[in-house]
N, CA, C and O atoms as CSV, one atom per row, in Angstrom:
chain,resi,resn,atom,element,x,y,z
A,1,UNK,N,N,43.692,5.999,26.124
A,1,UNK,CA,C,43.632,5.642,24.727
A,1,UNK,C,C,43.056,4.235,24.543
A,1,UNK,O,O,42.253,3.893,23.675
A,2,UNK,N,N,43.712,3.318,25.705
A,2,UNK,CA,C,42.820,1.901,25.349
A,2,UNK,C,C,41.364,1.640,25.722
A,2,UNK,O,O,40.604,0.732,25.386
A,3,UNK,N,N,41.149,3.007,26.743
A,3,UNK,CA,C,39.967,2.831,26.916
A,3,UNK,C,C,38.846,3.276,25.690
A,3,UNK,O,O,37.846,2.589,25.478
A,4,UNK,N,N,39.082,4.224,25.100
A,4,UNK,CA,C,38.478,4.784,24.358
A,4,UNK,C,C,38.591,3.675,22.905
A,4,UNK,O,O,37.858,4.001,21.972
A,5,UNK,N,N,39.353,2.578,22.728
A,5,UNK,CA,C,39.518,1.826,21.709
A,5,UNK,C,C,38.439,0.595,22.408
A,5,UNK,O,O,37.364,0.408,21.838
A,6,UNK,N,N,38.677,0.033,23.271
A,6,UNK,CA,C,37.397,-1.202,23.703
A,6,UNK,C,C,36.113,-0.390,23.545
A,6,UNK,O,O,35.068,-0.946,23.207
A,7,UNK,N,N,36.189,1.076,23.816
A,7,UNK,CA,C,34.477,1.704,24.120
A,7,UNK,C,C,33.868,1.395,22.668
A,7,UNK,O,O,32.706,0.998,22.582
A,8,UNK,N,N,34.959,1.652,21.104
A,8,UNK,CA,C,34.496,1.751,20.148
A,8,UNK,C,C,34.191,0.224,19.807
A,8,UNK,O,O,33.205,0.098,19.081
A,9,UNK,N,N,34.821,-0.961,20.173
A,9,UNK,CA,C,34.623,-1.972,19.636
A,9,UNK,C,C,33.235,-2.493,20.679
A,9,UNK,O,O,32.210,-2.770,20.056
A,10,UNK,N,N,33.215,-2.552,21.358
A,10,UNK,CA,C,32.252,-2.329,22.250
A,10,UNK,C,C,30.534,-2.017,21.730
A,10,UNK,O,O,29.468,-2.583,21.976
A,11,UNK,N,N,30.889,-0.933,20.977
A,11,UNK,CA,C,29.851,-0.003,20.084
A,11,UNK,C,C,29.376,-0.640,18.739
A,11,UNK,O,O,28.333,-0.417,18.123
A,12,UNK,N,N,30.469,-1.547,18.417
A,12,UNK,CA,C,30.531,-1.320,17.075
A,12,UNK,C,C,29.634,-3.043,17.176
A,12,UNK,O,O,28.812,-3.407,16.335
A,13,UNK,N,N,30.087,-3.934,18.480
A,13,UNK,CA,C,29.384,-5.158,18.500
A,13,UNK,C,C,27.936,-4.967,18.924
A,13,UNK,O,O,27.075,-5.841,18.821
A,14,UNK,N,N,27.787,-4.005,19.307
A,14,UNK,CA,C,26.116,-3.515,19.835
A,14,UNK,C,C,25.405,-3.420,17.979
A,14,UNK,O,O,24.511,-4.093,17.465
A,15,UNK,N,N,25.966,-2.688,17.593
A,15,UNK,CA,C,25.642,-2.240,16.432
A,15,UNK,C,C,25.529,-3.403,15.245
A,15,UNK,O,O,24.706,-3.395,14.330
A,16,UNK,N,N,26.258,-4.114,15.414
A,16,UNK,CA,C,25.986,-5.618,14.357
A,16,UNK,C,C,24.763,-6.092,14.859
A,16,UNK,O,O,23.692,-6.002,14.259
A,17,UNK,N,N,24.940,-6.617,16.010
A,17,UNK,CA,C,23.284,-6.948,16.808
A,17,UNK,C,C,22.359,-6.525,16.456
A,17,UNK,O,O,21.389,-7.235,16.189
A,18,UNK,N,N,22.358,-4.976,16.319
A,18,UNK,CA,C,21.172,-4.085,15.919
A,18,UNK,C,C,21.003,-4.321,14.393
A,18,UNK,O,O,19.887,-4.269,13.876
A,19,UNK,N,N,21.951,-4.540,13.793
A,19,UNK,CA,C,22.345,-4.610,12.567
A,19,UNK,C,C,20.871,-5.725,12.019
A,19,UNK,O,O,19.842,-5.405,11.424
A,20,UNK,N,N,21.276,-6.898,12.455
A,20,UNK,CA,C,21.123,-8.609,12.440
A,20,UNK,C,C,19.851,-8.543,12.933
A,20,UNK,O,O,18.990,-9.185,12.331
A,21,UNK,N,N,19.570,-7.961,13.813
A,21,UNK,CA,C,18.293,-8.033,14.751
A,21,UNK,C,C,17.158,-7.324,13.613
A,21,UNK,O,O,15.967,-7.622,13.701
A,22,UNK,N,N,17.516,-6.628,12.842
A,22,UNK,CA,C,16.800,-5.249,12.026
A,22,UNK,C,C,16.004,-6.189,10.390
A,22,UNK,O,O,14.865,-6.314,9.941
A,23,UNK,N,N,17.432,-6.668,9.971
A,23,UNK,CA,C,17.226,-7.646,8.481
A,23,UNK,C,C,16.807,-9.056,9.056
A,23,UNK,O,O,16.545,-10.044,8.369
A,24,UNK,N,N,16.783,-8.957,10.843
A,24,UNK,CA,C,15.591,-10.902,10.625
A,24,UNK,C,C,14.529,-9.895,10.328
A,24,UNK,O,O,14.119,-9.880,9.167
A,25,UNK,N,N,13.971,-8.980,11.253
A,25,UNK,CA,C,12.659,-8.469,11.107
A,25,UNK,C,C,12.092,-8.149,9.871
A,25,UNK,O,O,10.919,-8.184,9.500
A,26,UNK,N,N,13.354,-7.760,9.166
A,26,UNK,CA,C,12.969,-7.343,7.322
A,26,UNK,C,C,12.413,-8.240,6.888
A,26,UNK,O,O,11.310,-8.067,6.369
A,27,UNK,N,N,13.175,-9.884,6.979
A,27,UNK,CA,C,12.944,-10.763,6.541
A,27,UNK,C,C,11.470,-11.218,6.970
A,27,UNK,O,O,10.519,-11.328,6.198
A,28,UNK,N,N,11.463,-11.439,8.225
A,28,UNK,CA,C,9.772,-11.501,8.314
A,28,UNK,C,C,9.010,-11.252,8.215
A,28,UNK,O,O,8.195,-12.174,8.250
A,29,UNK,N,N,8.410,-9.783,7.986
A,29,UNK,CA,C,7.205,-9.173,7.479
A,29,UNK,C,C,7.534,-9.288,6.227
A,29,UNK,O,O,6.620,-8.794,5.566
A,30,UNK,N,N,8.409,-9.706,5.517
A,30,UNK,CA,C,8.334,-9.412,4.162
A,30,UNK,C,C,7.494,-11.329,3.353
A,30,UNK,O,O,6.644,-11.646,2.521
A,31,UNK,N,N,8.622,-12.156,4.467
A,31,UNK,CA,C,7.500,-13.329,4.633
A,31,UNK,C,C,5.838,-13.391,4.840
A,31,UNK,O,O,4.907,-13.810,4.152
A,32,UNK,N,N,5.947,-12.816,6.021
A,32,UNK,CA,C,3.775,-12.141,6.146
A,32,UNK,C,C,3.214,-11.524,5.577
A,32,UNK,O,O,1.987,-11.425,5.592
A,33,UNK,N,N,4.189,-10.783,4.740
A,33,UNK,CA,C,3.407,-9.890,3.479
A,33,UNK,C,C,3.104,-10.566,1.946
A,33,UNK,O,O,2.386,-10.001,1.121
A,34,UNK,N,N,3.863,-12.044,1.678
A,34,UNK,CA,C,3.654,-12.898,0.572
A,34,UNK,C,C,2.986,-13.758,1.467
A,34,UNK,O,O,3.052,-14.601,0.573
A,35,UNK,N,N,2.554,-14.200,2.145
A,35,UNK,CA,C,1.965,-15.267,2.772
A,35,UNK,C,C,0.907,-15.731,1.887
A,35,UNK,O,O,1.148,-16.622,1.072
A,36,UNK,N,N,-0.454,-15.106,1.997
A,36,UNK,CA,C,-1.548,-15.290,1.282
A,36,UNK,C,C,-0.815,-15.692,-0.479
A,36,UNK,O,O,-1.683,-16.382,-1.013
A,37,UNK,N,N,-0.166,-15.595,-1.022
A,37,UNK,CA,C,0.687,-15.715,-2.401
A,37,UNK,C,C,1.195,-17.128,-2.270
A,37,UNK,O,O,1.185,-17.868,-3.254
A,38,UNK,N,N,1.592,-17.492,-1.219
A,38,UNK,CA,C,2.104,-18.676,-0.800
A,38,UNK,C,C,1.274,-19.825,-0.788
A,38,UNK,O,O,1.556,-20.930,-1.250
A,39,UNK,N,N,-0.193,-19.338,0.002
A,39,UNK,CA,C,-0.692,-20.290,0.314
A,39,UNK,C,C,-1.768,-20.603,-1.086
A,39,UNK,O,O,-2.400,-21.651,-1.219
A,40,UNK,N,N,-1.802,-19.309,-2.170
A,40,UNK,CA,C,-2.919,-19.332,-2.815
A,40,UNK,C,C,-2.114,-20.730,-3.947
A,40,UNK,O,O,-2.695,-21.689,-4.456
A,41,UNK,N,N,-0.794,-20.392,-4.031
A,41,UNK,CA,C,0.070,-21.424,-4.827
A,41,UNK,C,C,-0.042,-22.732,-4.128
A,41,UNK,O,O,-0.533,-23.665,-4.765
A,42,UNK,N,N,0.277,-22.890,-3.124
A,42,UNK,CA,C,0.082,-24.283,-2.827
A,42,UNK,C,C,-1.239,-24.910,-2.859
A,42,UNK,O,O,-1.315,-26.120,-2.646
A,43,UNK,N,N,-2.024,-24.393,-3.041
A,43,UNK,CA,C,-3.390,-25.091,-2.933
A,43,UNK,C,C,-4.212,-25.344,-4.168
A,43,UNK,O,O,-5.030,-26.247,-4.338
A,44,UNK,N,N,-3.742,-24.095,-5.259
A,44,UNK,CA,C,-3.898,-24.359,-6.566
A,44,UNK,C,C,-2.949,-25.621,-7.200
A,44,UNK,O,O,-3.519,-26.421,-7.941
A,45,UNK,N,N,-1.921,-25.747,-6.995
A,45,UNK,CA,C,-1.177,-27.049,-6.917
A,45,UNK,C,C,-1.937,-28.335,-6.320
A,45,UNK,O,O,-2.073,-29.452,-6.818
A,46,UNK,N,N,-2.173,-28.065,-5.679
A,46,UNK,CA,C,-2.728,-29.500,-4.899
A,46,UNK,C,C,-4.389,-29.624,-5.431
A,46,UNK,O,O,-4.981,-30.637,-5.060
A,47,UNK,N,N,-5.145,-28.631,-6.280
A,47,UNK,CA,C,-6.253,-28.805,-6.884
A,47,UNK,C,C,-5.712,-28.698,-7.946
A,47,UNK,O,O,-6.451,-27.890,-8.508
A,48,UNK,N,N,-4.859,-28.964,-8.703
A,48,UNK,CA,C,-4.353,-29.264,-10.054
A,48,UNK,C,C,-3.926,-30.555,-10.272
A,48,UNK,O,O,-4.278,-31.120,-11.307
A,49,UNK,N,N,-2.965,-31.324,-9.168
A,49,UNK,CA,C,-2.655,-32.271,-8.596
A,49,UNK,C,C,-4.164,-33.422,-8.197
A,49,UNK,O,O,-4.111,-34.650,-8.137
A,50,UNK,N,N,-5.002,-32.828,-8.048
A,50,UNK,CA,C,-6.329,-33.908,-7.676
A,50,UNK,C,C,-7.156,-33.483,-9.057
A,50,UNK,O,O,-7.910,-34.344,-9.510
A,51,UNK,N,N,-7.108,-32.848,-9.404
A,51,UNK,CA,C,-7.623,-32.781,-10.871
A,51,UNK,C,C,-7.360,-33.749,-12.228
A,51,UNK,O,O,-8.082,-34.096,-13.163
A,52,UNK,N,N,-5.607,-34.071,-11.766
A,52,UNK,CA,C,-5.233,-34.930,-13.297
A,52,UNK,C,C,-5.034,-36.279,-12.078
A,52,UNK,O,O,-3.934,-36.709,-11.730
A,53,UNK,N,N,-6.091,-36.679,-11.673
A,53,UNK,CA,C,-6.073,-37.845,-10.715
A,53,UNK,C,C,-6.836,-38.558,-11.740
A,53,UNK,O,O,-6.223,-39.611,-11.919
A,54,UNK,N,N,-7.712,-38.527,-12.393
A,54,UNK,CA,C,-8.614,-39.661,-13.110
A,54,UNK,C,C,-9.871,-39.224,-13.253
A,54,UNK,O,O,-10.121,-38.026,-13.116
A,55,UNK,N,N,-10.632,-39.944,-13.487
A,55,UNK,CA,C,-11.893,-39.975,-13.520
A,55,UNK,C,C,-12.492,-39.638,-12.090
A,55,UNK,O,O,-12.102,-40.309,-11.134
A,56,UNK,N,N,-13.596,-38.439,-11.869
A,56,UNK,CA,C,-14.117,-37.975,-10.715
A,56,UNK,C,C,-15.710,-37.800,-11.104
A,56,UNK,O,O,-16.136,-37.550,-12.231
A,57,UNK,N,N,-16.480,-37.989,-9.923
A,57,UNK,CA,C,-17.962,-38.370,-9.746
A,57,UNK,C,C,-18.439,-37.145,-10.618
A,57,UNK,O,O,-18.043,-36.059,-10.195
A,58,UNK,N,N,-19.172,-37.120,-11.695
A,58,UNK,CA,C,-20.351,-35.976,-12.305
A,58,UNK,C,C,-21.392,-35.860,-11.801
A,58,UNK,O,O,-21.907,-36.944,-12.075
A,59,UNK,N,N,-22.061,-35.350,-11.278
A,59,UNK,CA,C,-23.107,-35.279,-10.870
A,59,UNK,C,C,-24.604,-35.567,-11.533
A,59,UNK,O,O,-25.524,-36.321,-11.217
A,60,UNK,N,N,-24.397,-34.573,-12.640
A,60,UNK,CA,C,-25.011,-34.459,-13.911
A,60,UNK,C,C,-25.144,-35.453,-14.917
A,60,UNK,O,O,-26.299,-35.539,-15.334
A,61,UNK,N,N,-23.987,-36.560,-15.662
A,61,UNK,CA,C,-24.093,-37.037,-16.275
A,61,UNK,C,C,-23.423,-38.657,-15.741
A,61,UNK,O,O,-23.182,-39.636,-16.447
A,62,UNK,N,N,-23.261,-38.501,-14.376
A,62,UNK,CA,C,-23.125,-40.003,-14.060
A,62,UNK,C,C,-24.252,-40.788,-13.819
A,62,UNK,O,O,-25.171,-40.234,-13.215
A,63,UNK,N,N,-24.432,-42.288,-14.248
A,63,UNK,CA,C,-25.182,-43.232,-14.184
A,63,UNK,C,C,-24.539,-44.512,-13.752
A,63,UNK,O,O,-23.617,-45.079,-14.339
A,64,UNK,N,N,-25.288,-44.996,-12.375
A,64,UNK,CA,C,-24.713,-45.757,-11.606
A,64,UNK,C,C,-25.942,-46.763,-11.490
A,64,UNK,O,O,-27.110,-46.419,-11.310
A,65,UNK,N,N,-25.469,-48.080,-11.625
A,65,UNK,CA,C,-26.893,-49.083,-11.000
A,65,UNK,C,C,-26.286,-49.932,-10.587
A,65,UNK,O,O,-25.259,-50.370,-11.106
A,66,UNK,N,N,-27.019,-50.499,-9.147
A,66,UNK,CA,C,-26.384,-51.059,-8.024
A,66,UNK,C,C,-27.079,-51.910,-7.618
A,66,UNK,O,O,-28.077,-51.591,-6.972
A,67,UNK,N,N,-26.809,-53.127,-7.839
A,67,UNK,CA,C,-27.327,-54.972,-7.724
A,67,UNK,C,C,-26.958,-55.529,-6.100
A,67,UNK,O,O,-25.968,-56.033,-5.569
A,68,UNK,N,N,-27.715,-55.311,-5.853
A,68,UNK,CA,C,-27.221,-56.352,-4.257
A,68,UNK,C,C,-28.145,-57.590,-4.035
A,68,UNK,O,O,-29.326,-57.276,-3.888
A,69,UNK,N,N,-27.833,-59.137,-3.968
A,69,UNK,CA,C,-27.870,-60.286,-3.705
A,69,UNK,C,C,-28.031,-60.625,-2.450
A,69,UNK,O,O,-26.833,-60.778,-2.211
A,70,UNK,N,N,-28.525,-60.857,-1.495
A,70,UNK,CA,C,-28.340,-61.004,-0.449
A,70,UNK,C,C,-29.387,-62.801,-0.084
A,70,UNK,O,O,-30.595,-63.028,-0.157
A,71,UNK,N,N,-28.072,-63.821,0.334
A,71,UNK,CA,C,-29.086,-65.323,0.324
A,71,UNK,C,C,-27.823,-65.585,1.917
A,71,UNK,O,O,-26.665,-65.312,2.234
A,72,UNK,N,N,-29.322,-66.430,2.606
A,72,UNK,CA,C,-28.982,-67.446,3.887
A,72,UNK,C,C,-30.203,-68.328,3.770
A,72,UNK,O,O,-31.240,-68.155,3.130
A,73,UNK,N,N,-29.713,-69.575,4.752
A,73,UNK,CA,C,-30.285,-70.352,5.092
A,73,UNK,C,C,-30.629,-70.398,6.778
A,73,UNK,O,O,-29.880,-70.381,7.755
A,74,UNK,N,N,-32.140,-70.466,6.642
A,74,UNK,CA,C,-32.444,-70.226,7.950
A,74,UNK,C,C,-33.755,-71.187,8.515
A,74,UNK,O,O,-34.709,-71.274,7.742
A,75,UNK,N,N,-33.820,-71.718,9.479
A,75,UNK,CA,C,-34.363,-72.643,10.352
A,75,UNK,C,C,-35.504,-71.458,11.619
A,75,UNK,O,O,-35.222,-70.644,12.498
A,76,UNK,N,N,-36.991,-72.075,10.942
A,76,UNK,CA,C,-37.633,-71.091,11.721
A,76,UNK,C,C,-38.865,-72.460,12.666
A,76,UNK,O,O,-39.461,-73.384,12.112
A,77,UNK,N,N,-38.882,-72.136,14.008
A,77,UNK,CA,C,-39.566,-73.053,14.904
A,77,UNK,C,C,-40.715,-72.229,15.622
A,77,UNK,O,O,-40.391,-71.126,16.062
A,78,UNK,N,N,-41.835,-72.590,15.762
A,78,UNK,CA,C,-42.976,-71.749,16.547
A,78,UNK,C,C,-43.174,-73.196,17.175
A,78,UNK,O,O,-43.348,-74.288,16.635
A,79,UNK,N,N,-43.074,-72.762,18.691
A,79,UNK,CA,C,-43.044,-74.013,19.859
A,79,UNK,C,C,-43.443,-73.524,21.191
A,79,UNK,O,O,-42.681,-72.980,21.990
A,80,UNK,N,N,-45.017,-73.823,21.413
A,80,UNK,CA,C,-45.701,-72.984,22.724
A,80,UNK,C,C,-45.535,-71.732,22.783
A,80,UNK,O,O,-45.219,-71.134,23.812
A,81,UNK,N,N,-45.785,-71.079,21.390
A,81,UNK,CA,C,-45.649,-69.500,21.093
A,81,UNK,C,C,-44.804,-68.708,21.483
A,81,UNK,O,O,-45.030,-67.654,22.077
A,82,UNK,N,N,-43.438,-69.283,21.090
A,82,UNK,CA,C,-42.525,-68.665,21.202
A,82,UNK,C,C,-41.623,-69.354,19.822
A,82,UNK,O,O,-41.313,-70.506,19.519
A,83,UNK,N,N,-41.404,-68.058,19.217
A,83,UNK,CA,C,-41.154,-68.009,17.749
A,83,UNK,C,C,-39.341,-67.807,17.962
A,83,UNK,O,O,-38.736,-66.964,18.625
A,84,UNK,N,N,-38.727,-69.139,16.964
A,84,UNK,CA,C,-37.278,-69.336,17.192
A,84,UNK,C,C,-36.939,-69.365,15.661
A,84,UNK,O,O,-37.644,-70.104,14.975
A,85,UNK,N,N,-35.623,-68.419,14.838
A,85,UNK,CA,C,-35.156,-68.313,14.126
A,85,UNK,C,C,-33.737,-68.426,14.577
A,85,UNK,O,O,-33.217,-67.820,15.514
A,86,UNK,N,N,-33.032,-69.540,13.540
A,86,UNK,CA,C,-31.799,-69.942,13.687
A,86,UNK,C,C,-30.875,-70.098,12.322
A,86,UNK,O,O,-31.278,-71.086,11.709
A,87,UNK,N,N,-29.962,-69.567,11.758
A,87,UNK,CA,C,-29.081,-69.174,10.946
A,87,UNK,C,C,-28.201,-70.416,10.779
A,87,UNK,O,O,-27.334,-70.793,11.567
A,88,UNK,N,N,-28.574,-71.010,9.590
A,88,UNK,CA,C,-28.308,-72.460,8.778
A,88,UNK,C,C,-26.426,-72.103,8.620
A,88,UNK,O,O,-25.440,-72.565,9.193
A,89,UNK,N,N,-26.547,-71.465,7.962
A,89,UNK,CA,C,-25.703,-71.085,6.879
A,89,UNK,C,C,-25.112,-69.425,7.079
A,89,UNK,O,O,-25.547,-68.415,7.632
A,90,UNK,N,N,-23.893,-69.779,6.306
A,90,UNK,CA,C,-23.458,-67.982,6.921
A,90,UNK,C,C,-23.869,-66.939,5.237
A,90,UNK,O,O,-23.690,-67.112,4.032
A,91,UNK,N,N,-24.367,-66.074,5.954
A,91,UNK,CA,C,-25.303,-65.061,4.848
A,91,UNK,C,C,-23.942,-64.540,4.265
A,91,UNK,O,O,-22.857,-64.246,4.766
A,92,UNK,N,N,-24.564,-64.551,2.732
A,92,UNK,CA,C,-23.564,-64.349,1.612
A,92,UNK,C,C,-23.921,-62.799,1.180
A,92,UNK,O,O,-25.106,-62.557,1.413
A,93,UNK,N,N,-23.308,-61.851,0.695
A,93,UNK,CA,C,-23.663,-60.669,0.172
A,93,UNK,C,C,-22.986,-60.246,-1.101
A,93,UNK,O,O,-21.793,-59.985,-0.951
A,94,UNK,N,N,-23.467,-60.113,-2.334
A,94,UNK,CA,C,-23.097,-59.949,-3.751
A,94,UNK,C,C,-23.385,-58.663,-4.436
A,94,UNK,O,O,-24.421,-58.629,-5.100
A,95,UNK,N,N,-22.670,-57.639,-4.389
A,95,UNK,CA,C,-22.784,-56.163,-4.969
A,95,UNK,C,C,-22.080,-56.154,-6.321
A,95,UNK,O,O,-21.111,-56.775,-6.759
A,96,UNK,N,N,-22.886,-55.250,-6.824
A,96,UNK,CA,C,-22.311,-55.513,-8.761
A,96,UNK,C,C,-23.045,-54.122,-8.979
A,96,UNK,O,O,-24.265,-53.996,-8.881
A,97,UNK,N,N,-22.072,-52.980,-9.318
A,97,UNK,CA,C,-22.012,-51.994,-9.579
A,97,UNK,C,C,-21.662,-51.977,-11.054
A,97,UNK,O,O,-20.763,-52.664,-11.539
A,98,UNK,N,N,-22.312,-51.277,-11.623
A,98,UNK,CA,C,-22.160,-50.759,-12.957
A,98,UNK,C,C,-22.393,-49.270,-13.225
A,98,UNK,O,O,-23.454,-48.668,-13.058
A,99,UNK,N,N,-21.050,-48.696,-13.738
A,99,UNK,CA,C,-21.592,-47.236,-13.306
A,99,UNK,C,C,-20.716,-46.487,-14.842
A,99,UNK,O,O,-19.641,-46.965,-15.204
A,100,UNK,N,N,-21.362,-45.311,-15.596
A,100,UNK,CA,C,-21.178,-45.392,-16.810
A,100,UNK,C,C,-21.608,-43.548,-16.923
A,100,UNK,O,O,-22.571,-43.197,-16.241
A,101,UNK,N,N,-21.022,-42.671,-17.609
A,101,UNK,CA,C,-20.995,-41.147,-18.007
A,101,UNK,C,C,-22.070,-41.385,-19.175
A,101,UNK,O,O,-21.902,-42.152,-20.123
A,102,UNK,N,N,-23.082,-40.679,-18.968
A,102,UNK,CA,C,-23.767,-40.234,-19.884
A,102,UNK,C,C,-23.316,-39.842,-21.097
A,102,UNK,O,O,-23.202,-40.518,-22.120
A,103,UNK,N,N,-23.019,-38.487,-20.875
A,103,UNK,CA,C,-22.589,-37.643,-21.988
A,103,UNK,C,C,-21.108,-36.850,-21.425
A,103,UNK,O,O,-20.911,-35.821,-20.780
A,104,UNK,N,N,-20.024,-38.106,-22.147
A,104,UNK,CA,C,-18.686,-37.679,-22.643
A,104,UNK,C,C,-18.109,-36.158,-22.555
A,104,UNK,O,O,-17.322,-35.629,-21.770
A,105,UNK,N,N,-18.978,-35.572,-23.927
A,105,UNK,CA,C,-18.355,-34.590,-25.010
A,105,UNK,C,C,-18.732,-33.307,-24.086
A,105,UNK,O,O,-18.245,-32.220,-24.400
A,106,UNK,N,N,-19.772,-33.427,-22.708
A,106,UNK,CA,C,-20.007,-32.813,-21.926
A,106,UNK,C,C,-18.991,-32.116,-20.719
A,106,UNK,O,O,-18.762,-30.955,-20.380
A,107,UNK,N,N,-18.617,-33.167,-20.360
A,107,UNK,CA,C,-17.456,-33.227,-18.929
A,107,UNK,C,C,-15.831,-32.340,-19.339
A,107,UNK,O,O,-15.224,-32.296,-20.409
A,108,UNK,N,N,-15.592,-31.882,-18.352
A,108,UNK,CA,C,-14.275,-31.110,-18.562
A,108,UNK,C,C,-13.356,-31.870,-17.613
A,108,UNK,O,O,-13.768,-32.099,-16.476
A,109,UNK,N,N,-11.989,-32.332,-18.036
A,109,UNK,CA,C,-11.635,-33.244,-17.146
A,109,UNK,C,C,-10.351,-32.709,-16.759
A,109,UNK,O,O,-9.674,-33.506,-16.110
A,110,UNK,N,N,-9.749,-31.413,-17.009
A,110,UNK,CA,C,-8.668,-31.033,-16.994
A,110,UNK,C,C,-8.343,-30.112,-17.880
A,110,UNK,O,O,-9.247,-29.703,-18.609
A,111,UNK,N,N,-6.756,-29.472,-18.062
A,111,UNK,CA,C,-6.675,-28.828,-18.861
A,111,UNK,C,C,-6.788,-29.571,-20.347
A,111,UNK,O,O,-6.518,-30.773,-20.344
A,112,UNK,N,N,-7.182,-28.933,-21.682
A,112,UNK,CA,C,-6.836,-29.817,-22.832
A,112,UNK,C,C,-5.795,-29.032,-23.684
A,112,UNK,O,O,-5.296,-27.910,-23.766
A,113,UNK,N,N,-5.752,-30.175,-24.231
A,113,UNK,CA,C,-4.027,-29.854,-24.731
A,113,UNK,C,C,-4.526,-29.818,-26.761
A,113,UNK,O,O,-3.654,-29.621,-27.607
């Protein structure tokens, strides 16, 4: 009689295992089966998220003009033909960007409200 009582408990712990072992697997293909759903959300998020970032380059109606300055002082010697340049001063560099949207009423910058 006690044998036949451990055989059932015995059975019955095999059977939870099988049980447990059955609903992870549920659980995972049911994960691999939303996957693509998952990833299509996170990425539309994160291009919604870089979207209400600010102002982004137009292609079409951006206008950019770009000033560069560039001054040194320099010491030049020709002495038995051999030509010597020597750097006075340390070279300065001055960039001045001005950059400006054409046409406004054009650009879509997000959702509008």
């Amino acid at each position: 009689m006690l044998k036949a009582i451990n055989n059932r408990l015995k059975n019955k712990k095999g059977q939870s295992t099988l049980e447990y072992a059955i609903l992870i697997v549920i659980i995972i293909g049911a994960l691999l089966s939303i996957q693509v759903y998952i990833k299509r959300g996170v990425q539309g998020r994160l291009k919604q998220s870089t979207d209400d970032i600010g102002d982004q380059f137009s292609v079409g109606n951006q206008n950019a003009v770009t000033r560069t300055t560039t001054s040194s002082v320099t010491n030049q010697t020709f002495i038995g033909g051999v030509s010597r340049t020597e750097l006075m001063e340390n070279e300065t560099t001055n960039v001045v960007i001005n950059s400006e949207i054409i046409d406004v009423e054009q650009e879509f910058w997000g959702q509008s409200q």
